[in-house]
C-alpha positions as CSV (number, residue, x, y, z in Angstrom):
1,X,-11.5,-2.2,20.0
2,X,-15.5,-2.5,19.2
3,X,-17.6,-5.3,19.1
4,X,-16.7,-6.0,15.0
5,X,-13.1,-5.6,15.7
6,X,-13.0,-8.2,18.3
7,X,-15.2,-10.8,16.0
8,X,-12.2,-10.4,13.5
9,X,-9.6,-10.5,15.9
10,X,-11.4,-13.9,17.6
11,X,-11.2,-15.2,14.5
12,X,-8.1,-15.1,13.6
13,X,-7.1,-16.7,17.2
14,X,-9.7,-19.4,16.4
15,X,-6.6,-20.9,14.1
16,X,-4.3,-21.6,17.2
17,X,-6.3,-24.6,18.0
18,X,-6.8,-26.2,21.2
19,X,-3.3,-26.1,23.2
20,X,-4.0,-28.3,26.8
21,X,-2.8,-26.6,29.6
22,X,-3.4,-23.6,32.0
23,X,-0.2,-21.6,32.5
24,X,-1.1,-19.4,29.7
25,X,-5.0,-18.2,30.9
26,X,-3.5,-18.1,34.8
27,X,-0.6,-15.9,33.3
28,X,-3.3,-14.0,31.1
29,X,-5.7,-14.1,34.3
30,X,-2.9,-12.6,36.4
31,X,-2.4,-9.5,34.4
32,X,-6.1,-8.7,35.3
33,X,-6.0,-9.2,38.9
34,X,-7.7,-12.7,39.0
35,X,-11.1,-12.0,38.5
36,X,-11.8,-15.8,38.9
37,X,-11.0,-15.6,42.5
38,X,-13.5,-12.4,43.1
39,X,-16.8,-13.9,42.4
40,X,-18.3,-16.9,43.7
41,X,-18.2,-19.8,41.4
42,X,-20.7,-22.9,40.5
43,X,-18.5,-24.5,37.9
44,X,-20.4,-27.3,36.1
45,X,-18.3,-29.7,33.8
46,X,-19.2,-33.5,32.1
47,X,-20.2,-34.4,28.5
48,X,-23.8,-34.0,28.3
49,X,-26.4,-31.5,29.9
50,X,-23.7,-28.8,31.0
51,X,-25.7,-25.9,29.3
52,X,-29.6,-26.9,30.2
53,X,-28.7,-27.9,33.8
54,X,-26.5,-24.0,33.9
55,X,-29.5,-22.3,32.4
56,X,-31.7,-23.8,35.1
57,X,-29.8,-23.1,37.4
58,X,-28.9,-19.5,36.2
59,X,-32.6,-18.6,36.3
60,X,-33.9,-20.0,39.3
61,X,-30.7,-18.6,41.2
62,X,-31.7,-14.8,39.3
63,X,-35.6,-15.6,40.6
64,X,-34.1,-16.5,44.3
65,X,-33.1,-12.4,44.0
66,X,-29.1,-12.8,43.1
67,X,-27.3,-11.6,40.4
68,X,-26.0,-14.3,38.4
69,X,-23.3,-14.3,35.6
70,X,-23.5,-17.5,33.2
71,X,-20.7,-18.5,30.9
72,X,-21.2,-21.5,28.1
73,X,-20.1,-22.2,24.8
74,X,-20.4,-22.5,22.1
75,X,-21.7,-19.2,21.0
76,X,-25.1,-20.3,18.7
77,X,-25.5,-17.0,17.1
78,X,-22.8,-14.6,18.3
79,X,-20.3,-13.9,20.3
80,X,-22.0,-12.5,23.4
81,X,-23.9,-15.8,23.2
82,X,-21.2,-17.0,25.6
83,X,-21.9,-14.6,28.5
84,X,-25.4,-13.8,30.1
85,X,-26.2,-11.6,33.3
86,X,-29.6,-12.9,35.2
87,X,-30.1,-15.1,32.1
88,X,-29.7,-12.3,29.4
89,X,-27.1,-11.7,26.5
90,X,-25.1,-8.9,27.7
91,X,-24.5,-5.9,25.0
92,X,-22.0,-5.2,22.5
93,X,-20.9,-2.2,24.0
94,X,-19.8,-3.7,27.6
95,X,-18.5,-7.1,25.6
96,X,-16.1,-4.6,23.7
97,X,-15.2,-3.0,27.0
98,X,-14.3,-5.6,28.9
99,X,-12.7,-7.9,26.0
100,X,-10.7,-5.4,24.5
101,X,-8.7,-5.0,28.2
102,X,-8.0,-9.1,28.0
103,X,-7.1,-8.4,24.7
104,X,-4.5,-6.0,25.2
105,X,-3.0,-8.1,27.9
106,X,-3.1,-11.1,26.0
107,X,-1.4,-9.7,23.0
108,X,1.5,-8.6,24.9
109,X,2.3,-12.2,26.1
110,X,5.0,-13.9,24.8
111,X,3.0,-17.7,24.8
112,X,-0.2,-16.2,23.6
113,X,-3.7,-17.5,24.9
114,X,-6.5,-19.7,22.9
115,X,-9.8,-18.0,21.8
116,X,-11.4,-19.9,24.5
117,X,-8.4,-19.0,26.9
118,X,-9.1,-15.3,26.1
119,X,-13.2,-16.4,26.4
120,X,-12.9,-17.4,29.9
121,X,-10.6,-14.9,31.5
122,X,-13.6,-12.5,30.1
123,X,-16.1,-14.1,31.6
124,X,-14.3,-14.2,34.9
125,X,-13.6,-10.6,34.8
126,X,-17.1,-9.4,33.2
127,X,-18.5,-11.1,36.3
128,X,-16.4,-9.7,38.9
129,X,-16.5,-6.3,37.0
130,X,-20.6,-6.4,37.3
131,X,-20.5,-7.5,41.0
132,X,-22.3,-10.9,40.0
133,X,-23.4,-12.4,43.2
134,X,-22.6,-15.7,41.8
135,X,-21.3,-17.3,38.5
136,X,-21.5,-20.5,36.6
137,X,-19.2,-21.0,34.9
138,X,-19.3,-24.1,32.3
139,X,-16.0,-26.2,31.3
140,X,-15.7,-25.7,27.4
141,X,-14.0,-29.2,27.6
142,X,-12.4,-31.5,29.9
143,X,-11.7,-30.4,33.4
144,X,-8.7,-30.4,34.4
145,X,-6.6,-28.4,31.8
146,X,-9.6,-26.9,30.7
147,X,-9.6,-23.0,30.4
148,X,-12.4,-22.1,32.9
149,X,-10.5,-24.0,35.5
150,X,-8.5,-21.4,37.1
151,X,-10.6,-20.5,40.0
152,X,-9.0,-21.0,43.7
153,X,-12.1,-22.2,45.4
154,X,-16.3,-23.2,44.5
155,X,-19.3,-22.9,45.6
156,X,-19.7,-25.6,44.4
157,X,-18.8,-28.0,41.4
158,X,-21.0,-29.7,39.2
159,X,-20.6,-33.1,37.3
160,X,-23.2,-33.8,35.2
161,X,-22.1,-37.4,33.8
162,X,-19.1,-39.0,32.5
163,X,-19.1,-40.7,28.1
164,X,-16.8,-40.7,25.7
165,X,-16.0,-37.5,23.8
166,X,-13.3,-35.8,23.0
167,X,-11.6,-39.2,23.2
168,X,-8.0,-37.1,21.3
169,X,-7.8,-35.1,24.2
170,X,-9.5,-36.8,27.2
171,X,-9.0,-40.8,26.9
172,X,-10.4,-43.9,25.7
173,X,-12.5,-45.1,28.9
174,X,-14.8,-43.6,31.3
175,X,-12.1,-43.9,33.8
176,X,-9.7,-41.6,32.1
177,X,-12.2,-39.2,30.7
178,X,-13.5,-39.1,34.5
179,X,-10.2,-38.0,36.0
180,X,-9.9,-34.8,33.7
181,X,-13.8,-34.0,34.6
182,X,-12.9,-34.5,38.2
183,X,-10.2,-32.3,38.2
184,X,-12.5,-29.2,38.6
185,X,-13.4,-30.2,42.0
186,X,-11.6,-27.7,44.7
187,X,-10.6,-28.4,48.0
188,X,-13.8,-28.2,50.8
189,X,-16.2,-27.3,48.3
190,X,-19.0,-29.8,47.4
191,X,-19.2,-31.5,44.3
192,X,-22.9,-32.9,42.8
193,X,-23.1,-35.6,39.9
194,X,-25.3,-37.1,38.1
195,X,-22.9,-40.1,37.0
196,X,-23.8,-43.7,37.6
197,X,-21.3,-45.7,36.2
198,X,-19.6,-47.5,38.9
199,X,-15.9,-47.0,37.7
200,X,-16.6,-43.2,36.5
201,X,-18.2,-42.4,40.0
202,X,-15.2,-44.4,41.8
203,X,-12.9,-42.0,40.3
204,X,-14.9,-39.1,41.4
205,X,-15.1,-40.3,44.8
206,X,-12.1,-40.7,45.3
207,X,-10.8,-37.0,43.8
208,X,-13.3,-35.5,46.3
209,X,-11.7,-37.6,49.2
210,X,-8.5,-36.1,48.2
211,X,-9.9,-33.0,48.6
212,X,-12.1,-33.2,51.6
213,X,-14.7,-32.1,49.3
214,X,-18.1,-33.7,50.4
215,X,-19.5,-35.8,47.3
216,X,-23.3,-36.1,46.7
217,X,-24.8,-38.7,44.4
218,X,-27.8,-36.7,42.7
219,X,-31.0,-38.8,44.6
220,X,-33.6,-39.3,42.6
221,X,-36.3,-36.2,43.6
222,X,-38.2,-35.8,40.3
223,X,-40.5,-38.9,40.7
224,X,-42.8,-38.6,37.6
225,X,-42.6,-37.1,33.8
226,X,-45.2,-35.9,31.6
227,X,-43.9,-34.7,27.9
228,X,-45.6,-32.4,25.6
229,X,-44.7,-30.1,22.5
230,X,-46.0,-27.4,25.3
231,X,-43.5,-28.4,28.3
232,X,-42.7,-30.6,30.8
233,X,-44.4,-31.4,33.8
234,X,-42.5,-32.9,36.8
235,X,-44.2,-34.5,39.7
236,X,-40.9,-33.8,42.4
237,X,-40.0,-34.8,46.4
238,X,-39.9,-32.0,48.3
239,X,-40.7,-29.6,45.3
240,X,-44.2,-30.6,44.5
241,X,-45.5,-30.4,40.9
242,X,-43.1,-28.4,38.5
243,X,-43.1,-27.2,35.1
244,X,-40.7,-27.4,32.9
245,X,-40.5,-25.0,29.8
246,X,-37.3,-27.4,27.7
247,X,-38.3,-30.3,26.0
248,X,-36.8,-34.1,25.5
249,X,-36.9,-36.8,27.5
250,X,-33.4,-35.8,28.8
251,X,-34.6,-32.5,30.5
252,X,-36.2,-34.0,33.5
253,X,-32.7,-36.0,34.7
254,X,-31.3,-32.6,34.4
255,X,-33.9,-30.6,36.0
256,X,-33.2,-33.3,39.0
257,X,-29.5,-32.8,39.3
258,X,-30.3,-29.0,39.4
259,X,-33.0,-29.4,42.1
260,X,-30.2,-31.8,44.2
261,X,-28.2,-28.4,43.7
262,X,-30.6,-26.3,45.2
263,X,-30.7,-28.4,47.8
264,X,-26.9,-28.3,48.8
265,X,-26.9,-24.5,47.9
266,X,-29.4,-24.2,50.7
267,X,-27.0,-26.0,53.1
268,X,-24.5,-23.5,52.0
269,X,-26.9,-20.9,53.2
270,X,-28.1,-19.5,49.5
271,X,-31.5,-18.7,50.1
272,X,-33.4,-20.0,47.3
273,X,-37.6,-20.3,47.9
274,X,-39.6,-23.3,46.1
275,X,-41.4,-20.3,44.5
276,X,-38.3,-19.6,43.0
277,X,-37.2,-23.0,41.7
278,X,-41.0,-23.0,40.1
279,X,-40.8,-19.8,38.8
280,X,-36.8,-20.5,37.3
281,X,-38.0,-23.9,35.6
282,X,-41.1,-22.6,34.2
283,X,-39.7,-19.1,32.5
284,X,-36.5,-21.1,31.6
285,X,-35.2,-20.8,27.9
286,X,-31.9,-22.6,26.5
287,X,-31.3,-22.5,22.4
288,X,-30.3,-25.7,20.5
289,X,-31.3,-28.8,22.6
290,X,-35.1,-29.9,21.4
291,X,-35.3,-26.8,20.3
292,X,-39.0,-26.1,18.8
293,X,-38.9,-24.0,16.0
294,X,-42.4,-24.5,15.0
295,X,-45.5,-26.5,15.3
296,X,-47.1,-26.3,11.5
297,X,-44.8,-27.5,10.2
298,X,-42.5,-29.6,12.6
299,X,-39.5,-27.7,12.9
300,X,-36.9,-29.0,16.0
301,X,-33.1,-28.7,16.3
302,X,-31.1,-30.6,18.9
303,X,-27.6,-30.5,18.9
304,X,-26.9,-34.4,19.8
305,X,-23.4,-34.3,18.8
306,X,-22.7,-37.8,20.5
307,X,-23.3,-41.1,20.8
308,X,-25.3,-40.9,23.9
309,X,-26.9,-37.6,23.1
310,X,-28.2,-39.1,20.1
311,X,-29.5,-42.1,21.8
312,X,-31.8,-40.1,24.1
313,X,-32.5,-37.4,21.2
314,X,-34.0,-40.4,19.2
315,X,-35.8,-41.8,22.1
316,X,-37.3,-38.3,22.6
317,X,-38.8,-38.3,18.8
318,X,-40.5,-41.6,18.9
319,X,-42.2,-40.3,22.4
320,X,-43.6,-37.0,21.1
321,X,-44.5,-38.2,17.4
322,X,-45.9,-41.6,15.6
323,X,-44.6,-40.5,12.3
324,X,-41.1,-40.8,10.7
325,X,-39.2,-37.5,10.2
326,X,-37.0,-36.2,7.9
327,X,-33.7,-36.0,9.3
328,X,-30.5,-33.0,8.6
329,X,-27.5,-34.2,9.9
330,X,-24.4,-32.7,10.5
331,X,-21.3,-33.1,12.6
332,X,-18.0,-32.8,13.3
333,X,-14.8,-35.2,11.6
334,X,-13.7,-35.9,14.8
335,X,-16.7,-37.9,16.1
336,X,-17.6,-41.1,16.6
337,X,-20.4,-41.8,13.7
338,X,-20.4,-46.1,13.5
339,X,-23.4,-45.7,15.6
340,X,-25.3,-43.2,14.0
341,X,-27.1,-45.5,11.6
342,X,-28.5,-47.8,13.9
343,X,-29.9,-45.0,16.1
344,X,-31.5,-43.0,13.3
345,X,-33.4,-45.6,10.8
346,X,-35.9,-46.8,12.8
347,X,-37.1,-42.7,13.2
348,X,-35.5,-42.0,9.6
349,X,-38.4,-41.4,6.1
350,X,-35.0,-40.0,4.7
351,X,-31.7,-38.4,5.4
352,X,-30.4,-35.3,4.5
353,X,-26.6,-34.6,5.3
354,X,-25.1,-31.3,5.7
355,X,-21.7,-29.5,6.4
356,X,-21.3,-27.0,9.3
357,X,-19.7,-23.8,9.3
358,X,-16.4,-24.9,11.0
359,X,-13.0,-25.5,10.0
360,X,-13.6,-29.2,12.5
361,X,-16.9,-30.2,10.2
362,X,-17.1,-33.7,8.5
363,X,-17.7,-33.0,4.6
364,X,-21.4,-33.6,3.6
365,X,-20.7,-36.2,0.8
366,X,-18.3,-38.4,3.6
367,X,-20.8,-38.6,6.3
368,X,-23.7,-39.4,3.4
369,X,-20.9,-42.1,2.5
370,X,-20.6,-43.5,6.3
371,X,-24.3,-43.1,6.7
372,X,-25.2,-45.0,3.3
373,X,-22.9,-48.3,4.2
374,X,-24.4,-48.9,7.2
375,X,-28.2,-48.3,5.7
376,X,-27.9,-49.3,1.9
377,X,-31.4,-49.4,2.1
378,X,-32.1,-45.7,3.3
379,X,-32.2,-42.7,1.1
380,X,-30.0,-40.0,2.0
381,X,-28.9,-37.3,0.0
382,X,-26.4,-34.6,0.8
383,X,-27.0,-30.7,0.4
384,X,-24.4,-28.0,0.1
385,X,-26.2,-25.9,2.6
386,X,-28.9,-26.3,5.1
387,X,-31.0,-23.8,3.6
388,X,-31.0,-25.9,0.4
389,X,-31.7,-29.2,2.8
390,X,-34.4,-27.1,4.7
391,X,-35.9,-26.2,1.3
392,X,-35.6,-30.1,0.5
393,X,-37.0,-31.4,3.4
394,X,-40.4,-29.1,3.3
395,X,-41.1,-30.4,0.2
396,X,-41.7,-33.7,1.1
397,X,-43.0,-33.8,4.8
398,X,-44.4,-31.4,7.7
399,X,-42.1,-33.3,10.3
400,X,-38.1,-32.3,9.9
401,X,-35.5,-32.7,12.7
402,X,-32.0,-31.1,12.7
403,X,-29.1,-32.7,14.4
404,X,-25.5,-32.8,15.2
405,X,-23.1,-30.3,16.0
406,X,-24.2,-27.1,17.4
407,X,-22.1,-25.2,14.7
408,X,-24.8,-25.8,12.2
409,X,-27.4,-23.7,14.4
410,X,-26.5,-20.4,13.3
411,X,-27.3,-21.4,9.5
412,X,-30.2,-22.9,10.7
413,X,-31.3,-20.7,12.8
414,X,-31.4,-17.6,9.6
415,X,-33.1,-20.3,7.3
416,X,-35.6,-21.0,9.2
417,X,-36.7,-17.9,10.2
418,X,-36.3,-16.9,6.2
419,X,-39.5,-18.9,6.1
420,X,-42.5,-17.7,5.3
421,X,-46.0,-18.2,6.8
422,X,-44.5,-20.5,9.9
423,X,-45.6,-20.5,13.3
């Protein structure tokens, strides 16, 4: 198959859905040799942060002098989105070579695999097959049952904090949505997080004691933050002054859980320099979260697609700018929105709602609808694409946000750069 082949063929997997459970990627995974268990694995699951804290990680780890595989989803542009080697998007042509030999195997199964099933067993084998030195591997959701989690033994597992999403599949409290994240910890290897709810952590702890896996509590070793539109310096224990390319006031609790990785990796005997760690956080580059398109005008896209993630999104707007922005929201029918209204008006001049790309995506007019009963007093209007809210939005100011799901950054990824004269 070539790469446009495959794009069709993923597509038309897509409409299986979500099915919980691993027997079908282990079976899947089986047929290839269990690539999973031939690499050495950093797998890094919880609902916020998974794909800035594996990016940092990725590239300091590639600066260190390993080869490093990285899987995360969801693709933002294409499909070889989800698989990088030493922090680059590998090519179409090895893509179609290695995922037309899961595909073959998955197509002669009798329960057949998940797109993201079919995702994962093709990162695990695309690593092995490249001799990565070491691969990070993010959950695409959950833990437990989740696809990616089919590898014998870690490195190392990574929790990056426990809230509630995915509350159809995971559960209603912390406590429950905790238990599937913990489920990715293996026996004897070390797990890191970032959580500090009491009853989340508890539930950690006490996975890991299962386990004999040693538990660390991330300590707090970045000890000062300076944001600009330019970066992010961080004034660290035992690192020194960093700089952090990613923006948003959430980057610098991330960049600290990846620095209390470092450390354990070094127990573990990974040989990783401070020159390194400065060298991985400065050059480091990770699409969709405070994502600065452009300076004159404004142009950011973050992909808060949660409660919590828009909390901190919101704080991060009202510490880089005094103005009011125009907001382009967008997100999926299966989230949790009553809170979106109270987060956004104080940082709101006026909203603009929009509908992603995917089959999952809440209708523009119905979130405009939510959105307008719990602010009768704001003006929001809906637009049928986000071109045509883009086009909108420069109109009127020099300061426009995009938000929500990451399925709308594809769209506005090709509208903005349709713009003319930007920079």
């Amino acid at each position: 198959m070539n790469y446009s082949e495959i794009e069709i063929y993923l597509k038309q997997v897509s409409e299986r859905g979500v099915k919980l459970g691993l027997a079908r990627v282990k079976e899947l995974a089986n047929c290839l040799g269990n690539p999973q268990n031939q690499v050495k694995i950093i797998h890094i699951t919880g609902t916020n942060g998974k794909g800035s804290v594996g990016a940092m990680l990725a590239n300091i780890l590639k600066y260190a002098g390993y080869k490093i595989g990285h899987f995360s989803s969801p693709a933002l542009l294409n499909l070889n989105d989800y698989f990088r080697i030493n922090s680059k998007i590998i090519s179409d042509k090895l893509l179609a070579e290695i995922m037309s030999e899961v595909i073959f195997h998955a197509e002669q199964m009798l329960d057949k695999p998940t797109e993201f099933e079919i995702l994962a067993v093709t990162a695990y084998l695309l690593f092995a097959r490249t001799k990565c030195q070491i691969a990070i591997i993010e959950c695409c959701m959950g833990g437990d049952t989740d696809c990616t989690n089919i590898n014998t033994k870690a490195l190392l597992t990574v929790i990056t904090n426990i809230q509630k999403d995915h509350c159809a599949f995971l559960g209603n409290t912390l406590a429950e949505i905790a238990l599937h994240k913990a489920g990715i910890i293996k026996y004897n290897a070390p797990v890191l997080t970032g959580e500090k709810n009491l009853e989340a952590l508890q539930v950690i702890k006490n996975q890991a004691n299962l386990l004999h896996a040693e538990c660390y509590l991330a300590e707090n070793l970045v000890q000062d933050s300076n944001f600009t539109l330019d970066g992010t310096e961080l004034i660290c224990q035992d690192f020194g002054k960093l700089y952090l390319s990613l923006l948003g006031l959430y980057q610098p609790e991330n960049a600290n859980l990846v620095l209390n990785a470092v450390k354990i990796l070094r127990k573990l005997n990974i040989k990783i320099s401070n020159q390194a760690v400065k060298n991985g956080l400065a050059n480091c580059s990770w699409h969709g979260r405070f994502e600065l398109f452009s300076k004159k005008p404004y142009i950011i896209f973050d992909g808060a697609h949660n409660p919590d993630g828009m909390k901190i999104l919101i704080e991060s707007l009202k510490k880089y700018f005094t103005e009011k922005s125009i907001i382009i929201i967008g997100i999926m029918a299966d989230k949790d929105d009553s809170g979106y209204a109270e987060l956004l008006k104080p940082c709101a001049d006026y909203i603009i709602t929009v509908q992603a790309n995917h089959q999952r995506a809440l209708h523009a007019e119905l979130l405009k609808t939510s959105l307008q009963e719990k602010m009768p007093d704001m003006n929001i209007i809906s637009c049928d694409s986000i071109a045509q809210a883009l086009e909108k939005a420069l109109q009127d100011s020099n300061q426009i946000i995009c938000l929500g799901s990451l399925y709308l950054y594809p769209e506005f990824y090709h509208a903005v750069k349709k713009l003319e004269n930007f920079g």
